[in-house]
C-alpha positions in Angstrom: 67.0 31.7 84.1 68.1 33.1 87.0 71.3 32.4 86.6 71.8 33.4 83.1 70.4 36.7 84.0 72.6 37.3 87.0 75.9 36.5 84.9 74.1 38.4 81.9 74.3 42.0 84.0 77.8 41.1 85.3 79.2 40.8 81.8 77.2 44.1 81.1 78.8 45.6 83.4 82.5 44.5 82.6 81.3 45.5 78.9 81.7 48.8 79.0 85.5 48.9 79.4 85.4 50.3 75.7 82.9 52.6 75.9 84.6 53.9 79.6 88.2 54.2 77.3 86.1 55.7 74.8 84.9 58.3 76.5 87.6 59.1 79.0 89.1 60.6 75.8 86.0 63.0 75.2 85.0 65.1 78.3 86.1 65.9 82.0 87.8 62.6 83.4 85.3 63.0 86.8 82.6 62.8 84.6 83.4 59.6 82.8 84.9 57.8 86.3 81.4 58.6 87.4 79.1 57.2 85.0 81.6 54.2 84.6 81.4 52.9 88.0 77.7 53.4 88.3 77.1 51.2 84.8 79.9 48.7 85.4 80.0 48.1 89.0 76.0 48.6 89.2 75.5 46.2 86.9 78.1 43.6 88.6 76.2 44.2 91.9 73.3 43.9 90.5 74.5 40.8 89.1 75.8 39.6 92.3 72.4 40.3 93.9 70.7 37.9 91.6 72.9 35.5 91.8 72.9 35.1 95.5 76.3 36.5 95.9 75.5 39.7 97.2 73.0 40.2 100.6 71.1 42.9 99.5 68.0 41.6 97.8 65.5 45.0 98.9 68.2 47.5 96.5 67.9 45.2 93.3 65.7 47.7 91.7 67.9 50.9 92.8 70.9 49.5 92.0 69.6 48.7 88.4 68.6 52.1 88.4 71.4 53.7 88.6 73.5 51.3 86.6 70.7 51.9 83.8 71.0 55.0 83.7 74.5 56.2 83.9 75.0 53.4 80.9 72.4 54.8 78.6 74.1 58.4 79.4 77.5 56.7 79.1 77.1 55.1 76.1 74.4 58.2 74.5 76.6 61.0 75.6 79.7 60.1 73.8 78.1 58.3 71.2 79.5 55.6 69.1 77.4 52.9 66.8 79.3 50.1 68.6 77.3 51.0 71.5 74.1 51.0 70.0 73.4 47.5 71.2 74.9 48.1 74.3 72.0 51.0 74.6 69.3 48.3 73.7 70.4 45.6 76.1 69.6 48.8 78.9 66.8 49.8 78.1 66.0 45.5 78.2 66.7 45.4 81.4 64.9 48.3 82.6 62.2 46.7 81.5 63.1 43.1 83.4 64.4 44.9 86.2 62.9 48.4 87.0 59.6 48.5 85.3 58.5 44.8 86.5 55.9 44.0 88.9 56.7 40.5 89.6 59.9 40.4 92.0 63.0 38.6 90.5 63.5 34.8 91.9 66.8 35.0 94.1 68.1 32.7 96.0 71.0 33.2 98.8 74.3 31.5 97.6 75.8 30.1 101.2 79.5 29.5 100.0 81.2 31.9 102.1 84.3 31.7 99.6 82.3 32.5 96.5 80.7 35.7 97.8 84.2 36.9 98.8 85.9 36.1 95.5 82.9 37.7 94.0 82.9 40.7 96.8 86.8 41.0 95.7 85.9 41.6 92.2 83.5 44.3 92.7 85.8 46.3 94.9 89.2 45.7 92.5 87.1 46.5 89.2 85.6 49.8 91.1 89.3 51.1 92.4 90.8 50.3 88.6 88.2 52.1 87.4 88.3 54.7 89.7 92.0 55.1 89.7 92.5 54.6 86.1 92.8 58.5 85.0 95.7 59.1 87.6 97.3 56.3 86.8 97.2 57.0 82.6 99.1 60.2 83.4 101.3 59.5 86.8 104.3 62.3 87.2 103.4 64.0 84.4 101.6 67.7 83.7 99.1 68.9 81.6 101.9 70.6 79.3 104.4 67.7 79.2 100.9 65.2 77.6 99.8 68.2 75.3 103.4 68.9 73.3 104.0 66.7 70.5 106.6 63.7 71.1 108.8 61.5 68.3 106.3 59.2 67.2 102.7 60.6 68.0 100.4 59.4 65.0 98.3 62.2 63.6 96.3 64.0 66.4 92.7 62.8 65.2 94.0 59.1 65.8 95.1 59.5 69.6 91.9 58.9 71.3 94.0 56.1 73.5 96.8 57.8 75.5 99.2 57.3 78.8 102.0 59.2 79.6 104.1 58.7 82.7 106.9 60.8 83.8 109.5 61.5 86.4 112.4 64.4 86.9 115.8 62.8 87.2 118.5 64.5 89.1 121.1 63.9 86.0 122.0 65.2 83.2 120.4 64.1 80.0 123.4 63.0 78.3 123.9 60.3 81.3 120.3 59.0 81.5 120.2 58.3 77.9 123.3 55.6 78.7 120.9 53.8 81.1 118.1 53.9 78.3 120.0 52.7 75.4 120.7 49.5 76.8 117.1 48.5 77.9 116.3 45.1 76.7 115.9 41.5 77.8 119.5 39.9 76.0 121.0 43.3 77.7 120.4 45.2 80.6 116.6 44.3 81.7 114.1 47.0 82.3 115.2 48.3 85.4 111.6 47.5 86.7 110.3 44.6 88.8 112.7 41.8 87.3 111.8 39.5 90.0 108.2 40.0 88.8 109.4 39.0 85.0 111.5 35.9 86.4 108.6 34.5 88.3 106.5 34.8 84.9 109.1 32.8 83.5 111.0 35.4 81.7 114.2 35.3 81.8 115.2 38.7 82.5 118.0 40.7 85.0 118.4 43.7 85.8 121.8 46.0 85.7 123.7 48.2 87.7 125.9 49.5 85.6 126.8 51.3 81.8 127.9 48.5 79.5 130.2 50.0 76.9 128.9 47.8 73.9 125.1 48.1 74.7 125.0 51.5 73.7 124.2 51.8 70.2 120.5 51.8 69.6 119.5 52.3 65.4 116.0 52.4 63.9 115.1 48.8 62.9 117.1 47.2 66.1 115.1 44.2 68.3 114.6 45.7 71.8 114.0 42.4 73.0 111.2 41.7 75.7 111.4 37.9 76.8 114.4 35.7 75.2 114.1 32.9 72.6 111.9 29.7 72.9 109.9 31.4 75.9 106.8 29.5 76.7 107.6 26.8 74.3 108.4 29.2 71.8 104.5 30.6 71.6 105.6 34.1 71.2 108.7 34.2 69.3 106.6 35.6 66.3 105.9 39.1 69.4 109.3 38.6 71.3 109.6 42.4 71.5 109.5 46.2 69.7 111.4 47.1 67.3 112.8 50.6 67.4 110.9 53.2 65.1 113.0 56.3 65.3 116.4 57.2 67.4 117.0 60.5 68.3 119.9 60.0 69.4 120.3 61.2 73.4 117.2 62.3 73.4 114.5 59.7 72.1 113.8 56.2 71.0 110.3 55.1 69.7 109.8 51.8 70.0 106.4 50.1 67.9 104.2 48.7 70.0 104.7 50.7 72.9 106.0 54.5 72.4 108.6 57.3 72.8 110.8 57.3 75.8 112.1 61.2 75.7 114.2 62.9 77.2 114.0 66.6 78.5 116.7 68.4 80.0 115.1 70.8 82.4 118.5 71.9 84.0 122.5 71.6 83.9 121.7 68.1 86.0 118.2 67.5 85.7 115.8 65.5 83.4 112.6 64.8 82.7 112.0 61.8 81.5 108.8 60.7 79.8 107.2 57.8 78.3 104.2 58.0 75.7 102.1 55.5 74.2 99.4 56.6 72.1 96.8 54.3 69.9 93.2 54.9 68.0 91.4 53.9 71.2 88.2 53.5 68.3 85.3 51.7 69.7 85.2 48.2 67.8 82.6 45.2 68.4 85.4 42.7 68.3 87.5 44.7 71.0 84.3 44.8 73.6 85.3 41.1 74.7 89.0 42.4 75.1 88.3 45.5 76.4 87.8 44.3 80.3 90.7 41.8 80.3 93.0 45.0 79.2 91.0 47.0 82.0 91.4 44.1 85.0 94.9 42.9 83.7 97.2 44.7 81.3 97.0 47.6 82.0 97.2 48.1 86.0 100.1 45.6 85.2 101.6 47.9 82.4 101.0 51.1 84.9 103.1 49.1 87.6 105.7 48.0 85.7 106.9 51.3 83.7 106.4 53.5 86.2 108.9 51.0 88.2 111.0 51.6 85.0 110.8 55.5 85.3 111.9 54.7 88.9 115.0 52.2 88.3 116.3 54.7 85.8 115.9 57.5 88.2 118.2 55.8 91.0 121.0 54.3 88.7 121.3 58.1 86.9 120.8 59.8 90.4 123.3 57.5 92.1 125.7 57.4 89.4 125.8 61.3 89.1 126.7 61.2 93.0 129.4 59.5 92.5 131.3 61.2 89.8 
């Protein structure tokens, strides 16, 4: 029982990734960051507490405390009926945790390695979730993520949004050659390609304008891992395929977004990527929710922003040397 309870409040806690997304679309970003670390890392504390993991028996009941009650004003505030259950299972646990007379059964767990693995946890889930606003809309301003872009949906289905951006010392016309030829069968991604090789994909980056890459039309494969990858697993999601060209100026590719272009000078750019989605609550999304948290999207965040930055220094150093 113990157990079960312990693990319970730690999945709680890692539970309200959707609602956190949810509402980070809905009032002031300090706000949400707030009530989602006291809810999810409250509850994995708590968790951790019960479970033996965490030495810090005599704040069981304050820690669920707080993690109660930012949840119930998390998930009540910006209210959705997906969390209606999630609302239920609070005030549950108020009443196991907070309200009860009879102390909890804990016992201390003496593996030195588990409470640092679990120790680990706590602290990475509290900085993603802490970090998580800055890092939806790194370089960019509040003007460049309120104008429209080539392939936003309609404004009332937007609720999930990132935008990343940098200013490149080059003029558009030039960036756009490095852009054209993204693509695992062509130039790479000018990000981490040592990252993609050690995950198997067979991808390299280039340092230079190939001639014949350069056309890019609506309905073209902009290829992300190469055939029979993994056994061949994926081959039905080997990519995006492109939505729109505008040509020197944008390409929207499905599945991820609009890479745009924006001269801001004779020789300067901004260059900006958007990806945009419904971001709607679902029940069958909750269990997803806190993998995309933990693992796709700090990954994501990493490895376009080291896109923005490849681009950046093969326009920059190529303008130099004209």
């Amino acid at each position: 029982m113990r157990k079960a309870l312990g693990f319970a409040l730690v999945i709680h806690g890692l539970a309200h990734a959707s609602a956190g997304v949810w509402a980070t679309d809905m009032a002031h970003p300090l706000v949400v960051t707030l009530l989602w670390e006291g809810a999810a890392v409250g509850f994995i504390v708590a968790g951790g507490i019960i479970l033996g993991l965490v030495p810090l028996e005599r704040y069981l009941k304050a820690v669920s405390t707080i993690a109660i009650a930012c949840s119930l004003v998390l998930l009540l505030l910006f209210a959705h009926s997906v969390f209606i259950p999630g609302a239920l299972i609070d005030i549950a646990l108020a009443v196991l945790l907070v309200f009860r007379t009879q102390p909890v059964a804990m016992r201390r767990t003496r593996g030195r390695f588990s409470r640092t693995l679990f120790a680990v946890f706590a602290v990475y889930t509290a900085v993603v979730i802490g970090a998580r606003y800055t890092t939806l809309i790194w370089g960019t301003t509040p003007y460049e993520r309120s104008i429209p872009l080539p392939g936003d949906p309609p404004v009332d289905d937007q609720h999930y949004r990132i935008d990343h951006a940098v200013t490149i010392e080059a003029p558009a016309d030039s960036v756009w050659m490095w852009l054209a030829q993204i693509g695992q069968d062509r130039a790479g991604f000018y990000s981490y390609d040592w990252l993609e090789r050690a995950a198997g994909d067979d991808i390299h980056n280039v340092d230079s304008i190939i001639p014949e890459w350069q056309q890019r039309d609506a309905g073209d494969l902009v290829r992300a891992i190469q055939p029979g990858y993994l056994g061949g697993i994926l081959d039905d999601k080997p990519g995006w395929r492109v939505k729109e060209v505008v040509p020197g100026r944008a390409i929207v590719l499905e599945g991820w977004g609009a890479f745009v272009l924006r001269p801001t000078g004779e020789n300067r750019t901004r260059m900006q990527i958007r990806t945009r989605g419904a971001g709607t609550p679902k029940l069958s999304m909750i269990p997803v929710a806190p993998v995309s948290l933990l693992v796709f999207e700090p990954a994501h965040f990493i490895m376009e922003r080291g896109m923005l930055l490849g681009i950046k220094k093969r326009a920059e150093r190529r303008q130099k040397s004209a």
